[in-house]
C-alpha positions in Angstrom: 187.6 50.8 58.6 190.9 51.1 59.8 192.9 48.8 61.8 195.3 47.8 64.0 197.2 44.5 65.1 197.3 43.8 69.1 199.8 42.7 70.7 199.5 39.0 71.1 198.5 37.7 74.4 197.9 41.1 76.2 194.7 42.1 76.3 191.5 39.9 76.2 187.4 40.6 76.1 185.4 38.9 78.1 181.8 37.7 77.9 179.7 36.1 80.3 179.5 32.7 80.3 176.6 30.5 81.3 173.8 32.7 82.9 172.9 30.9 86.5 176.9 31.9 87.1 177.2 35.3 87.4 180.9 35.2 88.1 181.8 32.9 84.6 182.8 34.5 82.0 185.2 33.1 78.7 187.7 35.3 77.4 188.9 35.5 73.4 192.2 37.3 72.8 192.1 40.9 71.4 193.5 40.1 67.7 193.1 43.9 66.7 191.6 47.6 67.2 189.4 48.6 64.5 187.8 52.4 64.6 185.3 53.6 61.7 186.7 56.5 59.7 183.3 58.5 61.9 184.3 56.9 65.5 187.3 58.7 67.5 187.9 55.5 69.0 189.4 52.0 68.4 187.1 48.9 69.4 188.7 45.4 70.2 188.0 42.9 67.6 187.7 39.2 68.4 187.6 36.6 65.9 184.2 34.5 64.9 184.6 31.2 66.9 182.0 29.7 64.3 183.2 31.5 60.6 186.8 33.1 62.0 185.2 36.3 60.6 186.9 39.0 62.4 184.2 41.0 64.8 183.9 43.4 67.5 184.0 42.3 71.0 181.1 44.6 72.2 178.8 44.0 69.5 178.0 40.8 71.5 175.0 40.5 73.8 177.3 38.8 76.4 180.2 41.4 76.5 181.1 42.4 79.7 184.5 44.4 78.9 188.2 43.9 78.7 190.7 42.6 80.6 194.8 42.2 80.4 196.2 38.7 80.4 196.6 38.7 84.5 192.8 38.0 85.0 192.8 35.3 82.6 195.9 33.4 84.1 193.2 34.2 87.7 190.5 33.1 86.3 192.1 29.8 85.0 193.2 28.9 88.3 192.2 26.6 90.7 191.5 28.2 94.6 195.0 26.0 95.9 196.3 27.3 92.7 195.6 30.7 93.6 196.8 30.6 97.8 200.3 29.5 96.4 200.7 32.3 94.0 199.3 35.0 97.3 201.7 33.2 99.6 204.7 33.4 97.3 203.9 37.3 96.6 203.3 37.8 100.6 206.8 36.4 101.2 208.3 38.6 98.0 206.7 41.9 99.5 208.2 40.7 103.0 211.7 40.1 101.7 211.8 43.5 100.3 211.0 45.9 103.7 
């Protein structure tokens, strides 16, 4: 297998979280791209929560795909959280026409 490192804090996988919410999901950081001398592509790898064993993000049943470091900060809000950040950009977009 060859490897390579990510760049910290970009990009993130995502797995869905607890099953009655459809909309949950956790995210683990991207730590690498590993691609099998057969496979033409890289896969993210995650590390092993439980044995830090380093793994790839879609071999779990709960993947749902990847994600850059913008939905995380989203998904880590709160809703007030969120209207402050769309107001500030609204009156940045405004400034500019």
């Amino acid at each position: 297998m060859s490897m390579v490192a990510a760049p910290h804090g970009k990009w993130f996988a995502r797995f869905r979280g607890d099953e009655e919410d459809e909309f949950e999901f956790e995210y683990q950081p991207v730590v690498a791209w590993g691609r099998y001398e057969e496979e033409k592509e890289y896969t993210a790898m995650v590390l092993d929560l439980e044995t830090g064993d380093l793994l790839p993000a879609n071999a779990a049943v709960s993947f749902s795909g990847l994600c850059d470091a913008e939905e995380v900060t989203l998904a880590e809000m709160t809703p007030e959280e969120i209207r402050v950040r769309n107001k500030r950009e609204r009156e940045r977009l405004e400034r500019l026409r």
